[in-house]
N, C-alpha and C positions, 0 to 999 in steps of 0.2 A: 502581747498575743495571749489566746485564750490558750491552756490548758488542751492538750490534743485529744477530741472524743469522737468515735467514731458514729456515734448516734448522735451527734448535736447539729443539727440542721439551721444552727442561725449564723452567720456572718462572721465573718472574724474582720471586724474594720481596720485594725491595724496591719495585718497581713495583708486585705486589700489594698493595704496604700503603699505597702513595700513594693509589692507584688508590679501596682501600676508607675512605680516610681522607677523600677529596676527593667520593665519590660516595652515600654514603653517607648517608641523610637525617636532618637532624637533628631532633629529637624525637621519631623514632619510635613509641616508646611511648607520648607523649601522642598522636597521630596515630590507635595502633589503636585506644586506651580510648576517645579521642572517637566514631569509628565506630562503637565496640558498644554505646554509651550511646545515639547514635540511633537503631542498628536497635532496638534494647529500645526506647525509645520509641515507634515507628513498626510494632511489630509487630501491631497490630490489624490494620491494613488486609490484606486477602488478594488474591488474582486475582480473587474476585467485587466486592469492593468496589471496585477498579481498572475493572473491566469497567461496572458501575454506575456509574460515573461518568464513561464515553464514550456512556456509551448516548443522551444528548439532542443530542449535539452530531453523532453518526454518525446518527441517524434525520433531524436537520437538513439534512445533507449528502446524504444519501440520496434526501429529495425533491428538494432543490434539483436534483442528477444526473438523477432519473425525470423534471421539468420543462421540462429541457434537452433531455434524450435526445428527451421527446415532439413539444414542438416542432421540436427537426429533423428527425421523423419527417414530423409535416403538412406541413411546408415541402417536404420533398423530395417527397414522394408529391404535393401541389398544384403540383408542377413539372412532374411526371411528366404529371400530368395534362393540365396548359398544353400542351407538346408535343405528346402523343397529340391532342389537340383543334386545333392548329396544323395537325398533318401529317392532319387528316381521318381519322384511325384510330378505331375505335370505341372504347369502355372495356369491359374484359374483365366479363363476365356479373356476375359475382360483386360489380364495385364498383359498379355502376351504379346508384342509388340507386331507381329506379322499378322495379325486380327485389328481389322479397324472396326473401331466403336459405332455401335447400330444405335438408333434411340431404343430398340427392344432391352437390348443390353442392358445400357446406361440405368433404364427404369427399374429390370430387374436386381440392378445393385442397388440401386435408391431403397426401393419396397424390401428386400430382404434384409438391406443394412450390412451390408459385406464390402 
């Protein structure tokens, strides 16, 4: 090996042969042939059949999340409520349950966004 210089920009041949000799994996060849014998084995399956088979386990998931989300939706809004009933505020038109919903209503909560 060359002498260590940090400006010398040419090769060092005998380090590269250590280098590829020491890093270099051995079998190689059996390594790739084994890999293209299981993609060829394995080549049936595509993105749809991949996809078909998250599909029970994502739809599981997916209610369990809607289940959760709902209930901390009633939780929060039956708090909302406990307060407003604590501090003697009325409940706004629209939830009050002895008020049935008008399309006037309806739209007026749509456009205002409440």
């Amino acid at each position: 090996m060359k002498e260590a210089n940090p400006f010398d920009h040419q090769n060092d041949a005998e380090l590269g042969r250590l280098l590829r000799e020491h890093l270099e994996p051995a079998g190689h060849r059996e390594f790739v042939a084994r890999v293209r014998r299981g993609v060829l084995l394995h080549r049936s399956a595509d993105s749809w059949d991949i996809l078909a088979r998250w599909l029970y386990p994502g739809m599981a998931a997916a209610a369990v999340l809607g289940a959760v989300v709902g209930l901390l939706n009633d939780t929060r809004s039956r708090q909302h409520h406990e307060i407003q009933a604590a501090r003697g505020e009325p409940a706004a038109p629209w939830v009050a349950p002895e008020t049935p919903l008008s399309r006037d209503v309806v739209v007026r909560v749509v456009l205002e966004g409440r």
